[in-house]
C-alpha positions in Angstrom: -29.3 46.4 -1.5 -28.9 43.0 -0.8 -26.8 41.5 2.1 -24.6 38.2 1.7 -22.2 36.5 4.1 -19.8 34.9 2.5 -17.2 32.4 3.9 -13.9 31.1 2.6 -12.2 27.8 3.9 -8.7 27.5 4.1 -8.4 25.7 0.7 -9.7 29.0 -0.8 -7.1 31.1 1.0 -4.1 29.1 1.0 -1.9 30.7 -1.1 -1.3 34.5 -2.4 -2.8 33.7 -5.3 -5.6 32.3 -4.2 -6.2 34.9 -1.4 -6.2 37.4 -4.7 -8.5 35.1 -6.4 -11.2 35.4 -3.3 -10.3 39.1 -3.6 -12.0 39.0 -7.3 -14.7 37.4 -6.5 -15.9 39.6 -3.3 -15.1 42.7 -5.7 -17.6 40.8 -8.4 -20.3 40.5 -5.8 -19.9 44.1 -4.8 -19.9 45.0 -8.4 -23.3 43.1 -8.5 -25.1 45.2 -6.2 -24.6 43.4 -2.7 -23.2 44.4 0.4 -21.0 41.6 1.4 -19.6 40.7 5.0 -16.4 37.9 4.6 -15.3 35.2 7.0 -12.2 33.7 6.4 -10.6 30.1 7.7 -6.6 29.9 8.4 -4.6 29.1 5.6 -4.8 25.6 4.2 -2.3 23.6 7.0 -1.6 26.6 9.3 -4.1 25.3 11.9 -2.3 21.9 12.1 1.3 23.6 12.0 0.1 25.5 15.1 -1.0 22.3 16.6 2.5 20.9 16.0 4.2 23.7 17.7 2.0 23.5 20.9 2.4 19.7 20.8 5.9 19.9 20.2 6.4 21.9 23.6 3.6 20.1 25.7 3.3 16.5 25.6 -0.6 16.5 26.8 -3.1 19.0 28.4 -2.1 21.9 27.2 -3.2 25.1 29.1 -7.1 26.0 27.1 -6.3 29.5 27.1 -2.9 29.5 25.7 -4.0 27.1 23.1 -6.8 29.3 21.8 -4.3 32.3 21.6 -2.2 30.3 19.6 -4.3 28.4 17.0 -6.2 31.7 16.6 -3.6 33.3 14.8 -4.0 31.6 11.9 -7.7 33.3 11.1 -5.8 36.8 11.7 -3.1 35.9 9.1 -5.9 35.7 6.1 -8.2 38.4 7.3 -5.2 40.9 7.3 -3.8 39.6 4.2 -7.3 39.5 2.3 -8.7 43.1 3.6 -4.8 44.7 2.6 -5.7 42.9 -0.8 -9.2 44.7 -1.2 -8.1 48.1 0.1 -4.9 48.0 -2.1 -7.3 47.6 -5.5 -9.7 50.4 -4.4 -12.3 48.6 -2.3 -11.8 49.9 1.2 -12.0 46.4 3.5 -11.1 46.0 7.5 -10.1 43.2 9.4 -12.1 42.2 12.7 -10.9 39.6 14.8 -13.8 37.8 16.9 -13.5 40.4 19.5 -13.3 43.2 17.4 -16.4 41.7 15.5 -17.8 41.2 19.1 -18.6 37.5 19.0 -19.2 37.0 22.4 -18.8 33.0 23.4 -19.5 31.2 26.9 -16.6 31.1 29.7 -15.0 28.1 27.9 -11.1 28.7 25.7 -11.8 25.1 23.2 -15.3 24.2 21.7 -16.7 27.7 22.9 -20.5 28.2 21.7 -21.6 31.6 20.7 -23.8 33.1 22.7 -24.5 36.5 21.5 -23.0 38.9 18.4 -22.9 42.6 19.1 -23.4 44.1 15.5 -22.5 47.1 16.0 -19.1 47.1 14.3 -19.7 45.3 11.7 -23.1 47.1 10.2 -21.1 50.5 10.8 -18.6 49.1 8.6 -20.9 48.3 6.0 -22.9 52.1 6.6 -19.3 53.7 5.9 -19.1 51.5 2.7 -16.0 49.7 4.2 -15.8 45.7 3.2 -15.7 43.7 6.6 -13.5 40.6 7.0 -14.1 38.9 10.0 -12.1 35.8 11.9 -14.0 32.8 11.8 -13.4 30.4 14.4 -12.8 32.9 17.2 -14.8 35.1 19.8 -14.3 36.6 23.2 -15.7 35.1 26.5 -16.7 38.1 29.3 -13.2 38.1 30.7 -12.3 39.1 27.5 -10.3 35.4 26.5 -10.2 35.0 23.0 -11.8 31.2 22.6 -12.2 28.9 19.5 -15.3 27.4 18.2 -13.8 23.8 17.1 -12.3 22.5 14.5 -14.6 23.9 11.4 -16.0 26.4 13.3 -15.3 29.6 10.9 -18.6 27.9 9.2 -20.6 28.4 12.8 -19.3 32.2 12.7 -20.6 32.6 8.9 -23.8 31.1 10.2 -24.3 33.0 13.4 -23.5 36.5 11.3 -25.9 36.2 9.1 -28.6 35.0 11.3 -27.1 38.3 13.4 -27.4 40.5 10.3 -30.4 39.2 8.9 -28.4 38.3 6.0 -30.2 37.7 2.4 -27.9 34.6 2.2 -24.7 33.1 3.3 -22.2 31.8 0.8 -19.9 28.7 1.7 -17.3 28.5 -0.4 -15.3 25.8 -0.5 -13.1 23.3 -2.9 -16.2 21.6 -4.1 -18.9 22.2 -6.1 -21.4 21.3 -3.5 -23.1 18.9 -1.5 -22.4 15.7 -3.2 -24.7 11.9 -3.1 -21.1 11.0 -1.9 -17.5 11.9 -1.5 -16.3 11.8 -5.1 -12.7 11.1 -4.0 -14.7 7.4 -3.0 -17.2 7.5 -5.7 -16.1 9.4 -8.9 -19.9 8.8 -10.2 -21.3 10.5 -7.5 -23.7 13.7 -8.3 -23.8 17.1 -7.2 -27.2 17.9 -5.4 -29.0 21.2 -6.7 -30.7 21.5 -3.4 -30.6 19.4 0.2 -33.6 19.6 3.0 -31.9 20.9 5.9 -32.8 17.7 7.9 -31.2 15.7 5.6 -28.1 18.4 5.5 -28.2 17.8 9.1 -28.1 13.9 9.5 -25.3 14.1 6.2 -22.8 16.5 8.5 -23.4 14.5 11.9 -22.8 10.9 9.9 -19.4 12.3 8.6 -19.7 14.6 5.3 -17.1 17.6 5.7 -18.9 20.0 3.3 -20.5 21.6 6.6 -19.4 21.7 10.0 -22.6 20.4 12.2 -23.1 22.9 14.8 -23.6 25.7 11.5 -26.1 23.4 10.2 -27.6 23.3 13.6 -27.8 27.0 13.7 -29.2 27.2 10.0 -31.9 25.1 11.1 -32.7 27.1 14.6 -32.8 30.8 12.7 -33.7 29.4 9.2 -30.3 31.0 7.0 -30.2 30.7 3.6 -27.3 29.0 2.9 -25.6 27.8 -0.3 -22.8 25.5 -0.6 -20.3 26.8 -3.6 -16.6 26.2 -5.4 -13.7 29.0 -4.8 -12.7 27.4 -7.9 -15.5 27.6 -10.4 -18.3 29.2 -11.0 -21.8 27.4 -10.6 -24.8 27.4 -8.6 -23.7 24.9 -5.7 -26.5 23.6 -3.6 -28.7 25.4 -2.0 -29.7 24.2 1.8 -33.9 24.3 1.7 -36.3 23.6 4.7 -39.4 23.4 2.7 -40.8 19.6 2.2 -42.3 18.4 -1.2 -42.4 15.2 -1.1 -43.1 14.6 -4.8 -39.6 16.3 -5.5 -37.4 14.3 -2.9 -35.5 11.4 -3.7 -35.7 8.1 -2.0 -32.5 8.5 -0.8 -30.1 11.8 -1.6 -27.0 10.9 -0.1 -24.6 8.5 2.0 -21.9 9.6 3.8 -19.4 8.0 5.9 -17.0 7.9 8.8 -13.8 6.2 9.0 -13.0 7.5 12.8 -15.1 4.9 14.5 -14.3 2.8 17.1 -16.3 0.0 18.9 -16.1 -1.2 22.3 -18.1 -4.5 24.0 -18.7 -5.1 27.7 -19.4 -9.3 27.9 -21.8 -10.9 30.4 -22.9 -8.0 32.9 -26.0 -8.4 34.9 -29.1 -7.9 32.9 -31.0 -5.6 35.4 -32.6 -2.1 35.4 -30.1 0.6 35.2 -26.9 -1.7 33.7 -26.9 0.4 30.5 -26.3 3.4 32.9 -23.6 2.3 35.3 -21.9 1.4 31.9 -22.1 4.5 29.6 -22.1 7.0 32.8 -18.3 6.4 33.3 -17.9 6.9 29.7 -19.8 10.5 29.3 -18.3 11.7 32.8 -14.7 11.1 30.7 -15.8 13.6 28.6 -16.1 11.1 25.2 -19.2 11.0 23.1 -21.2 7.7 22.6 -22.6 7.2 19.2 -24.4 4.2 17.9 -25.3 1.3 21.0 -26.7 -2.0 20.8 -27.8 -4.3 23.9 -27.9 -8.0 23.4 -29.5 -10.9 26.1 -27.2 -13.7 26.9 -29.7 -15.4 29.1 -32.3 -14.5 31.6 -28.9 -13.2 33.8 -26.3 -11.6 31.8 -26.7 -9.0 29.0 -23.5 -7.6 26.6 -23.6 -4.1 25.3 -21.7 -2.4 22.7 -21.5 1.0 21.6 -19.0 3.4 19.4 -16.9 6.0 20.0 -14.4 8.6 18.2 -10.8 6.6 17.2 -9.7 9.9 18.9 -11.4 8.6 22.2 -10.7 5.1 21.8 -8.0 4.6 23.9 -9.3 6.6 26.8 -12.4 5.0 26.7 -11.2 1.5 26.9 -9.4 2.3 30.2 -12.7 3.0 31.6 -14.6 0.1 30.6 -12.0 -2.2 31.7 -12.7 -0.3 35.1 -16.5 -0.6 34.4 -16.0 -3.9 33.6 -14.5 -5.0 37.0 -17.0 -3.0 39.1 -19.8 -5.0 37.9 -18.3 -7.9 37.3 -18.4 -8.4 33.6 -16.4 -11.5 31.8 -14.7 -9.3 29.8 -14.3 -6.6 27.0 -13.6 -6.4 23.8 -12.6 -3.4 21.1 -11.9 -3.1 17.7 -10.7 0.4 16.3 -10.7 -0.5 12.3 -14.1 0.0 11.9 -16.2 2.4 10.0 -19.9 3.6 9.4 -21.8 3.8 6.2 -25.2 6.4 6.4 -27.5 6.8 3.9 -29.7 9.9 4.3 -32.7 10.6 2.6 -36.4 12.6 3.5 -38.0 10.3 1.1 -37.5 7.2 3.8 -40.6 8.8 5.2 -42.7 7.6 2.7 -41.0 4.3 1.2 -40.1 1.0 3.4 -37.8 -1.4 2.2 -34.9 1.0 2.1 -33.4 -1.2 5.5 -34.1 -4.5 3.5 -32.2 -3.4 0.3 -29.3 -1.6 1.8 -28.6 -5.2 3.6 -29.1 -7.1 0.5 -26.6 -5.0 -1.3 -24.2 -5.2 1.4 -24.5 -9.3 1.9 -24.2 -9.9 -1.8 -20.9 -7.6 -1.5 -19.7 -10.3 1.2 -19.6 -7.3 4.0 -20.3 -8.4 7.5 -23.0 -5.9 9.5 -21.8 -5.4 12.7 -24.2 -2.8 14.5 -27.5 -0.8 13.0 -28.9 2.3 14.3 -31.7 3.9 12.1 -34.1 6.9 12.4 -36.9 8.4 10.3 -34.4 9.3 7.5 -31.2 7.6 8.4 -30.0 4.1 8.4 -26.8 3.6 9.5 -24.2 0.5 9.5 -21.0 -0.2 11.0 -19.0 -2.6 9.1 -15.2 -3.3 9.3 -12.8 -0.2 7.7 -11.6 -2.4 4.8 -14.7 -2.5 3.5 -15.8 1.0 3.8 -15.1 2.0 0.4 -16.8 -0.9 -1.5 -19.9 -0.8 0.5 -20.2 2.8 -0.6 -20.4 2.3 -4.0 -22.0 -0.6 -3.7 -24.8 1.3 -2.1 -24.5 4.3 -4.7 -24.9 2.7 -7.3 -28.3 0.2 -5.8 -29.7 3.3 -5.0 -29.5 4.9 -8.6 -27.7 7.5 -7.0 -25.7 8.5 -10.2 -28.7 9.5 -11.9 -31.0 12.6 -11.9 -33.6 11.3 -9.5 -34.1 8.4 -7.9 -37.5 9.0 -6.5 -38.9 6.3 -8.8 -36.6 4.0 -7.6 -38.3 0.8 -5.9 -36.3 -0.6 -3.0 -37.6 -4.2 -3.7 -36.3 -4.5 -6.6 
């Protein structure tokens, strides 16, 4: 008998009837022949209502521990409400939060990364034909905290139980269809992918595509999980996550994502000398903020500006610091701008084609949009342009690409 791991997000489970539609469907795959393990999200909004009630008594820095107990208790809400569901129409199912599931996580409350799963409970559960439905989001550090994984982290716990288990597959479902060539909501022509490389899966979640958190495509990648992307809502095939390259089958490009939460900072006329880049961005990664995209540009044979991105989340923090920076090493100046966005396109079959650079910028110009930074890798080439163009540049570039169509792999860039 098969095993599957199947995970439901909080649009899936954010009603009664919904939680009793996700009840039909495990009974279906049981019915089928599998053995089925279930990770479920908090209820669509719950998560953010728990945020506003911390928020609401604690202005900033909230205590970690506390926090986790709190927004935790959304994951136990659905679990309970989905296994009484099961149970209550003859298909015995228990609840496990992380502990109980023995997700063991590092010594950290907020972000936690799973370091080991204890299988015990959850394979006897399966032996005594008993349905398990396990707390996504959640584990246990060794003094027994309960910690959270991040926001979309009940995808990492789907992930890291299967690879645990040995699973056959692990089911995403979700309130699409798939992986898309682009957010429909932006590009109503866009076109379901029947299969994604896992590098390209990878870049697509890292650039700003919400189908998959990025740390659970990391782990697909380390310990090689089957993993397919499907709708709560209809039935289909989804898209099915691959890590086998053949080249004749891959597109030129298979998808573009975006991010509107940019933010870009400059530091003007610093001393171009070894090291500068480094007394610059140390500051910044010592205030705990991520850098993303960074460009260095010569003034003269003396002076050098730098610019890099950060989260809109960090933005403000981070400008605080490089006006610090800045007066340390006696810069000119700053300068920030927090209504930016970047535009990605993704694709394996960049490999093997050049041009793709060249034509992306073409279509961008003759759409009157400004480049402002570039940062490109062996299957990613990404842009940062100002917000209010974000959503013309997209389908700009979807529809260049041939995108909308079945393949694109014919597709000449220099046309």
């Amino acid at each position: 008998m098969s095993l599957l791991v199947q995970k439901y997000g909080g649009t899936s489970v954010g009603s009664l009837d919904r939680i009793h539609h996700v009840a039909q469907k495990i009974i279906e795959t049981r019915q089928n022949g599998h053995d089925v393990v279930v990770v479920v999200s908090a209820m669509s909004g719950e998560t953010n209502r728990l945020v506003g009630l911390i928020e609401s008594l604690v202005d900033n820095n909230p205590d970690p521990r506390e926090y986790s107990v709190v927004v935790s208790t959304g994951e136990m809400v659905s679990m309970a409400l989905l296994a009484m569901c099961l149970s209550a129409q003859g298909f015995p199912a228990r609840s496990y939060t992380g502990a109980q599931a023995q997700i063991f996580t590092e010594n950290k409350c907020m972000k936690a990364r799973i370091e080991r799963i204890e299988t015990h409970p959850i394979k006897q559960a399966l032996q005594e034909g008993i349905i398990p439905i396990v707390a996504g989001f959640q584990g246990v550090d060794s003094y027994g905290n309960i910690t959270t994984l991040g926001r979309g982290g009940s995808d990492t716990t789907a992930v890291a139980l299967a690879a645990s288990l040995a699973a056959d597959e692990c089911q995403i479902y979700t309130d699409v269809d798939g992986v898309y060539t682009a957010d429909p909501r932006v590009v109503p022509e866009a076109r379901q992918l029947t299969h994604i490389t896992f590098e390209e899966m990878l870049e697509l979640a890292s650039l700003g595509a919400k189908v998959l958190q990025k740390r659970s495509v990391e782990l697909i990648g380390k310990y090689k999980v089957p993993l397919r992307v499907l709708s709560s809502f209809h039935d289909g095939p989804g898209t099915l996550i691959t890590y086998e390259e053949v080249a004749m089958e891959h597109p030129l490009v298979s998808g573009i994502a975006f991010n509107r939460s940019e933010a870009k900072l400059s530091i003007i006329g610093v001393p171009d000398q070894a090291g500068i880049a480094a007394k610059i961005l140390g500051p910044i990664g010592a205030g705990n903020i991520d850098v993303d995209m960074i460009v260095q540009n010569k003034i003269n044979n003396d002076l050098t500006d730098l610019s890099f991105t950060v989260g809109r989340e960090d933005y403000q923090k981070a400008v605080v610091i490089l006006e610090q920076v800045a007066k340390t090493l006696g810069a000119k100046g700053i300068s920030s701008d927090a209504k930016i966005a970047k535009i990605s396109l993704v694709g394996v079959g960049m490999r093997s084609h050049s041009g793709v650079a060249q034509k992306m910028f073409e279509v961008l110009g003759d759409a009157g949009i400004n480049i402002q930074l570039i940062a490109t890798s062996e299957i990613k080439i990404s842009v940062i342009v100002d917000e209010k163009y974000l959503e013309l540049g997209v389908r700009a570039l979807h529809a260049a690409f041939g995108l909308d169509k079945e393949a694109n792999e014919e597709f000449d860039p220099k046309m």
